[in-house]
N, C-alpha and C positions, 0 to 999 in steps of 0.2 A: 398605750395609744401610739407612742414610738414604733413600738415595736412592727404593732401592725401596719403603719406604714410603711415602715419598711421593708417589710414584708410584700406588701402589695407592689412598693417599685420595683424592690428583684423578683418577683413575678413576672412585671411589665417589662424590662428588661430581659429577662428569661423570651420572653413572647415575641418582642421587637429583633433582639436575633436569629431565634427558631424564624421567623417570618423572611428573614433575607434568601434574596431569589441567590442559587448555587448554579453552578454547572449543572448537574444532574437534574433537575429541575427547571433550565432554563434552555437547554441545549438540545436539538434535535433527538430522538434515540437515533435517528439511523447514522449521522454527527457521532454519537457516543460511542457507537458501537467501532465504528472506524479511523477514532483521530486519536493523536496522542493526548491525554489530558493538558500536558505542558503548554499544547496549542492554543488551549482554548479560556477565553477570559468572559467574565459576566459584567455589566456596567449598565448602568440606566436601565434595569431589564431585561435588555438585551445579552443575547450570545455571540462573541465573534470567534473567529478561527481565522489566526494568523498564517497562514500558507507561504510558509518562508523558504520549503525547499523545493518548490514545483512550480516552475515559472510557464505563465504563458500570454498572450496575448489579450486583450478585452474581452472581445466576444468569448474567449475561454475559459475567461479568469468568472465571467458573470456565467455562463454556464452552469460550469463548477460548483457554485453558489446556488444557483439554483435546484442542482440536482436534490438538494436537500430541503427547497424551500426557502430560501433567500436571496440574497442580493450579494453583492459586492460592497463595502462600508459605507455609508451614508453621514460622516461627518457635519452637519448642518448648525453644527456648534461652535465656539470656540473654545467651551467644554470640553465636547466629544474631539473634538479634533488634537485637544493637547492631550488626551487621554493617548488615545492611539498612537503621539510622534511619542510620547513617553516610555508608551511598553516597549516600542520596535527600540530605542534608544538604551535602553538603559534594562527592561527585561530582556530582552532578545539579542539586543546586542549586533543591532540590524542600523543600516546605517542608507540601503537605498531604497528607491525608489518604491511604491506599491502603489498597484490599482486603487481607487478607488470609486465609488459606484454611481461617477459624474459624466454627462455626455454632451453632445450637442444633436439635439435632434434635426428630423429632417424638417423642420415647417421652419422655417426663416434661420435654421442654424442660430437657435437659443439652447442653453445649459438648462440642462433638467438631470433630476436625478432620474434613479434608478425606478425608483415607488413614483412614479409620474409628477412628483410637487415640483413648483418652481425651488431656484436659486435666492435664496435671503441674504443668511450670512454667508460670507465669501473669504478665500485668505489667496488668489491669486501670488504667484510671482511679478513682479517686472515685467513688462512683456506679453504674458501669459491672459489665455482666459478671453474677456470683449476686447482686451487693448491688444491684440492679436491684430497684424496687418490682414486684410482684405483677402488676399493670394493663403497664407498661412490658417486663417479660418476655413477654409474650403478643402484643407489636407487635415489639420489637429483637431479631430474632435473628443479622443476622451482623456481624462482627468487623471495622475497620477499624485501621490502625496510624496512630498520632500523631506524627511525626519531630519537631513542635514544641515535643514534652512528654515528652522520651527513650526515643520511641518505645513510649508509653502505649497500651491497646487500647482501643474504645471501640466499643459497639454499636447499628445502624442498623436501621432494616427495609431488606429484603433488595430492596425493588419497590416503585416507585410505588402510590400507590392514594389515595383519597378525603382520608385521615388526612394523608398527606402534603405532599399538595395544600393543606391545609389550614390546614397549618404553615409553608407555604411552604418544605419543608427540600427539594434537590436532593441522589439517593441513586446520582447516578452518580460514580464515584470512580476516578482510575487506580490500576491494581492491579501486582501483581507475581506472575510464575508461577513455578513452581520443577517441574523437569525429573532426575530421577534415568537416571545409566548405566543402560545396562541389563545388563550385566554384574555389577551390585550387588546382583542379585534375590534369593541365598539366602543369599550370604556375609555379610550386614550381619543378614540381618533384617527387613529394613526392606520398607515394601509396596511393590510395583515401580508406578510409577506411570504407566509407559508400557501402553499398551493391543495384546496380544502376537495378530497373526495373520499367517495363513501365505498366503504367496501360490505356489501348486502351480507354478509356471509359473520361480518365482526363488527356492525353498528359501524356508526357516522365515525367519520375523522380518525380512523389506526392508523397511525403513521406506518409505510414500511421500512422496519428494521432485519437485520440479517438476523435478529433468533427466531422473528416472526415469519422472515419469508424462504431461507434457507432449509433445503432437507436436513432434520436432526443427524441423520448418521454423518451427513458430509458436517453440522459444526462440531459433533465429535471427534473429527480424524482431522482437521485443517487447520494450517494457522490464518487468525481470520484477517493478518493483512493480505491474504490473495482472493478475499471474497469481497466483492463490493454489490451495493443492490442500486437499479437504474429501471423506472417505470414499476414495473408490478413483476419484476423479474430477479433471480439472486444470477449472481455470474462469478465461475470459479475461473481464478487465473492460473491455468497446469502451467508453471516455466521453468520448474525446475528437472522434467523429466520431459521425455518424449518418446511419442511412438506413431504410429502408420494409420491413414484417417482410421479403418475401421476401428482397430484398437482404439484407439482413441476416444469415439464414438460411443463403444461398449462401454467405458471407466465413466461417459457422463451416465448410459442409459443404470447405471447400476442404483444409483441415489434418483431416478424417477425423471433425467433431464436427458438433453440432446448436446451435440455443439453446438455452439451461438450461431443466433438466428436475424445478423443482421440487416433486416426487409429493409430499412429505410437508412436514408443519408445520413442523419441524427444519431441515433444507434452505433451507423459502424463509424463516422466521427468520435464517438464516447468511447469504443473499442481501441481506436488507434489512441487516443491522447493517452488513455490509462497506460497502455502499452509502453509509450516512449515518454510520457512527464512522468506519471507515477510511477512506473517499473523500472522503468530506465533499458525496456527491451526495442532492440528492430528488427530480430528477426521474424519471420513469418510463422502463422500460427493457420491451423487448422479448423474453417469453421464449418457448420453443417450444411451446406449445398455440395451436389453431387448432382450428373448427368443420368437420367433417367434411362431407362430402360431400352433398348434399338437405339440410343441415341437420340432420343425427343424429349429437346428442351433439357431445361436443369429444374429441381427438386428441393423443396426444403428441405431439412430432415424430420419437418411434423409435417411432413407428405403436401403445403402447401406448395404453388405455383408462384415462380420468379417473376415480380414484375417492377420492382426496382432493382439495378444490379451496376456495380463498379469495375466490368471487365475493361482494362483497356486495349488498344487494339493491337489484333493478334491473338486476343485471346478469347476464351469463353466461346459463343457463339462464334465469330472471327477467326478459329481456328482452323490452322488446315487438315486436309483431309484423312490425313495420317497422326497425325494429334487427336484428332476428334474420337478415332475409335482407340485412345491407347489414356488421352491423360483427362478420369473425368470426373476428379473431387477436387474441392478448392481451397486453397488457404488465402488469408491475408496479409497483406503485404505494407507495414505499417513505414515502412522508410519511407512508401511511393504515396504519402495519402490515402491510404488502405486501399490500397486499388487491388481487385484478385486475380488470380493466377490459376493456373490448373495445371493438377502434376497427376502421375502415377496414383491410383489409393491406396497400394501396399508393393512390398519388394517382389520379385520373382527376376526371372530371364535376364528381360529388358533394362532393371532398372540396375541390376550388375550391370550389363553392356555397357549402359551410360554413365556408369560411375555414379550414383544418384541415389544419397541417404533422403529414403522418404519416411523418415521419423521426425518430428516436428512436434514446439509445445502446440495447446490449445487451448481453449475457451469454452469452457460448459453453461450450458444457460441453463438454469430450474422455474420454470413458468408458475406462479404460483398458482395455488390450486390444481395443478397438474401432475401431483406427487401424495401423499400420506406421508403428511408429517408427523410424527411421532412425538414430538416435543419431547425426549430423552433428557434425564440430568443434561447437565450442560455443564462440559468442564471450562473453568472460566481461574486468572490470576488469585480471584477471593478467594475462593473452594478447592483449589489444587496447591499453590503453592507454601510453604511454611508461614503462618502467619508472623514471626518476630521477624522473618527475611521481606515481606513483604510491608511491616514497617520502615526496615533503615533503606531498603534497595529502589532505585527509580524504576519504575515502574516501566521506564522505554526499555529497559534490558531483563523484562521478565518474559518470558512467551510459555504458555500451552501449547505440546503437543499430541493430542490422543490421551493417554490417561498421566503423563507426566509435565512436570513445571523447569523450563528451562531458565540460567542467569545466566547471562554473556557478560564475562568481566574480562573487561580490557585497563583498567585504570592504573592495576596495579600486579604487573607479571610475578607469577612464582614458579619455581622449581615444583618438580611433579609433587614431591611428598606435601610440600607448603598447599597448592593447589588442591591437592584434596583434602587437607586438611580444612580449610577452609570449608568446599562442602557438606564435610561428616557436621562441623559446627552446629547446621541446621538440619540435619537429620538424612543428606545426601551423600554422592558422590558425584568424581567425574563424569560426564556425558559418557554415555552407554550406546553407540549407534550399532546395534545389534544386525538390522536391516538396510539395504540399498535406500528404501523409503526414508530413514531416519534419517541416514547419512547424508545424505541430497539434501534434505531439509535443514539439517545444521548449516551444511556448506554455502545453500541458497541465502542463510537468515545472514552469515558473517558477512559474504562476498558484496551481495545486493542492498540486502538492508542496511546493517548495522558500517558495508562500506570498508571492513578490517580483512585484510587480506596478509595476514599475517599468519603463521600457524598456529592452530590452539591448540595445548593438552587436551586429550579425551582420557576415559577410566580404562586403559587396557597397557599389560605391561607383563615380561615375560622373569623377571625378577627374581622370583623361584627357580626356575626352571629352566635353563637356556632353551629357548627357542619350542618353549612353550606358553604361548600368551592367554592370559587370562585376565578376565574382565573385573573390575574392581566389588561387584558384587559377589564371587566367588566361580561364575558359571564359567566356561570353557567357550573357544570360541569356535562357531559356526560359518557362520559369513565373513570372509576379509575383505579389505578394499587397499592394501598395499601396493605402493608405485612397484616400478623394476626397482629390483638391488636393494628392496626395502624388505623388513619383518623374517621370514626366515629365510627368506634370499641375503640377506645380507652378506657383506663378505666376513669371514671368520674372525680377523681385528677386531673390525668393530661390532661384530657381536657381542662379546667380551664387556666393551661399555653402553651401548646405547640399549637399554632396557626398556622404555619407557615410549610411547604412540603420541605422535601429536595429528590435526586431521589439516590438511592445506587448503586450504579454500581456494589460491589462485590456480593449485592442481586437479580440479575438479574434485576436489574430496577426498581425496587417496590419503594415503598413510603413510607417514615415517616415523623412522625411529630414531632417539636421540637418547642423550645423557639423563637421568634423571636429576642429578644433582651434581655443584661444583666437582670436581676433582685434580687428579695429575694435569690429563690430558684435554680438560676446560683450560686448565692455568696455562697449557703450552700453544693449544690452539686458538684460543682466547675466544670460543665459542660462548654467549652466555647463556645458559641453560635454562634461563628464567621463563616465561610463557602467556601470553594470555590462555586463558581457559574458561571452560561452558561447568555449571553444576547440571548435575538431575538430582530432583524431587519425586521417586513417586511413590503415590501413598502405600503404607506398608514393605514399601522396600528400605531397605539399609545398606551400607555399603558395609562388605567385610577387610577389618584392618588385616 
């Protein structure tokens, strides 16, 4: 009789865990598909995502939040509230300020959240919140949290403007969004804060996510922090290459899209923020409007009619009469509040004359339904990378590209031979940038993403053979990308020592050559030979010792 009891509670037990709400389970897919897991924590049901390195103002920060179906955090606990000053504290290790998802509306300037319920429970500052002077309520209206002050609120204007300026006070803040199941819409009570439509084509309520809404061939060839989905649309961010509108143009229509199409103020707001919060890009970008034919009017690139437009003046229509028939595709110009511009659509004559590189990144939009998606395997970190690396490695320094699994390790520099030794370990070798494509993409992930600007080992090295470089997997090499005075330009000296390819990131990606290992002339020049370095995984491939 024991036994079956206890039988039945580690059953019940088995059940009561299996049944705990998870990330994956709790969290947006299209959330899923694009944040780092580290970000993101489950609590009372709920999903939030800490947005700790992309600061913006209220209205952006809720946005943000929304684009997924959410809000900005709703603390209305002293629960939920210590949960949150706890992770920013002590997980994250975050110590200012964050949004969170409190305001003062316009009807008598009262505090409401975000999901329209009133204010209950409160944790104000001093000062802060209703004891706010008369003059100071009429400027502070939204709510940030204090983690330095037990998680005290304290209230900001919500936008720059004159006043602020003024004071010198910066009102961009990272925030936190909070995300409810949506299976929770009528049994709690509680307002659903996901935004419910139905797509006739896939039954009620599919959320969109980028493997759903995405051309298959582009999520096989991209890595997917440059793809994000907004509306019923996927949007690829090209910023690491550049070329001339039409080209440009061609590279979206290939996967079944255009350049970005954005008709309305909302849209190309969303384009600029991704650009300069998320990228951390200003300069201009290439979208699909162009001047029509004789010169009448400008043109989508899905052949509709311009009737919302950001030229400022001087430009666009405004133009003069000598611009009008010479510059007439447009890009966006996200330093100025994406206001557009019109240049040149490709080189010739003219744009030698003027000294005037019209290559530029861009912005593709894939409309959904607008393409044949194939749904292809899907090369993804589970199904590409080694699975015992894909245990001990964090996960922020794994990436897919095309059919192989990249690791960026910066933690712990080694000499070439160490370096790839380490790769062989798991069934790799050094990064192999065989192609301009690849190489771009390494340089884009260290420089941008990952923010190391340092040089990394790659798998190519002339060791053998003076001044014959050969790639770690055995092949010979076809494409270079060496500075001046590098690889076989080298001077005759140091030929003799520097064997071995590292790739620069802060050099646009080129190539040098260095020491593979200590020697004489490390000991005399006190160069250290050590390195961060990239692995490649792909399957079926091996590196040859």
């Amino acid at each position: 009789m024991c036994k079956i009891v206890l039988l039945w509670l580690l059953t019940l037990g088995i059940a009561v865990v299996n049944a705990l709400p998870t990330v994956n389970d709790t969290c947006p897919p299209g959330l899923l598909a694009t944040t780092d897991p580290h970000y993101l924590q489950v609590h009372d049901g709920y999903c939030f995502n800490f947005v700790l390195d992309h600061r913006k103002n209220y209205a952006k920060a809720q946005e943000a939040c929304m684009a997924d179906g959410g809000t900005l955090a709703l603390p209305k606990t002293q629960a939920l509230n210590d949960f949150v000053t706890d992770q920013l504290l002590n997980h994250y290790n975050k110590s200012k300020e964050v949004w969170i998802g409190l305001h003062r509306n316009d009807l008598g300037g009262h505090l409401t959240w975000e999901d329209g319920t009133d204010v209950v429970w409160r944790n104000f500052g001093t000062g802060d919140g209703p004891l706010h002077g008369w003059l100071d309520e009429d400027i502070y209206d939204c709510v940030a949290l204090d983690p330095k002050n037990g998680g005290s609120w304290h209230d900001y204007q919500c936008d720059e403007d004159l006043f602020s300026r003024i004071v010198s006070v910066d009102l961009k803040k990272a925030f936190i969004c909070q995300y409810q199941p949506e299976d929770d819409e009528d049994s709690s009570g509680k307002l659903d804060l996901k935004e419910k439509t139905q797509d006739p084509t896939q039954g009620p309520s599919v959320p969109r996510t980028i493997d759903n809404t995405c051309p298959s061939e582009l999520l096989n060839t991209t890595d997917r922090f440059f793809l994000q989905i907004h509306n019923d649309s996927c949007f690829h961010f090209v910023l690491g290459r550049k070329k001339n509108y039409q080209n440009a143009n061609k590279d979206c229509l290939k996967d079944g899209g255009t350049l970005a199409l954005p008709q309305t103020q909302f849209l190309n707001n969303y384009l600029v923020d991704q650009l300069l919060n998320h990228y951390n890009k200003s300069n201009e970008v290439w979208i699909g409007l162009h001047r029509g034919e004789q010169y009448k009017g400008f043109f989508w690139e899905d052949n509709s009619e311009l009737e919302w437009s950001n030229f400022p003046d001087g430009k666009g229509p405004g133009n003069s009469w000598f611009d009008v028939n010479m510059f007439d595709c447009i890009a966006l110009n996200p330093k100025t509040g994406g206001s557009w511009h019109d240049y040149l659509c490709e080189g010739g004559l003219l744009s030698w004359i003027l000294n005037s590189d019209l290559r530029k990144a861009y912005i593709c939009q894939y409309k959904y339904g607008h393409y044949q998606n194939k749904h292809a395997s899907l090369r993804t970190v589970a199904n590409t990378c080694p699975p015992a690396l894909v245990t001990i490695a964090n996960s922020h320094y794994l990436q897919v590209r095309e059919e192989s699994c990249f690791h960026f390790v910066f933690n712990k520099p080694e000499i070439y031979s160490n370096a790839n030794k380490m790769c062989e370990k798991h069934g790799g070798t050094l990064a192999m940038p065989k192609t301009q494509a690849l190489n771009d993409y390494l340089a884009d992930q260290l420089y941008h993403h990952y923010h190391q600007y340092r040089k990394a080992w790659i798998g190519l090295h002339d060791l053998k053979r003076e001044g014959t470089f050969v790639w770690e997997d055995g092949t010979e090499l076809d494409w270079s990308n060496f500075a001046k005075g590098q690889g076989p330009r080298n001077t005759w000296l140091a030929r003799g020592f520097e064997d071995c390819i590292a790739l620069d990131p802060n050099d646009q990606g080129r190539w040098h050559d260095f020491q593979c290992d200590h020697n004489l002339l490390s000991w005399l020049s006190k160069p250290d030979p050590r390195k961060i370095y990239i692995c490649q995984y792909t399957p079926g491939v091996k590196g040859k010792k």
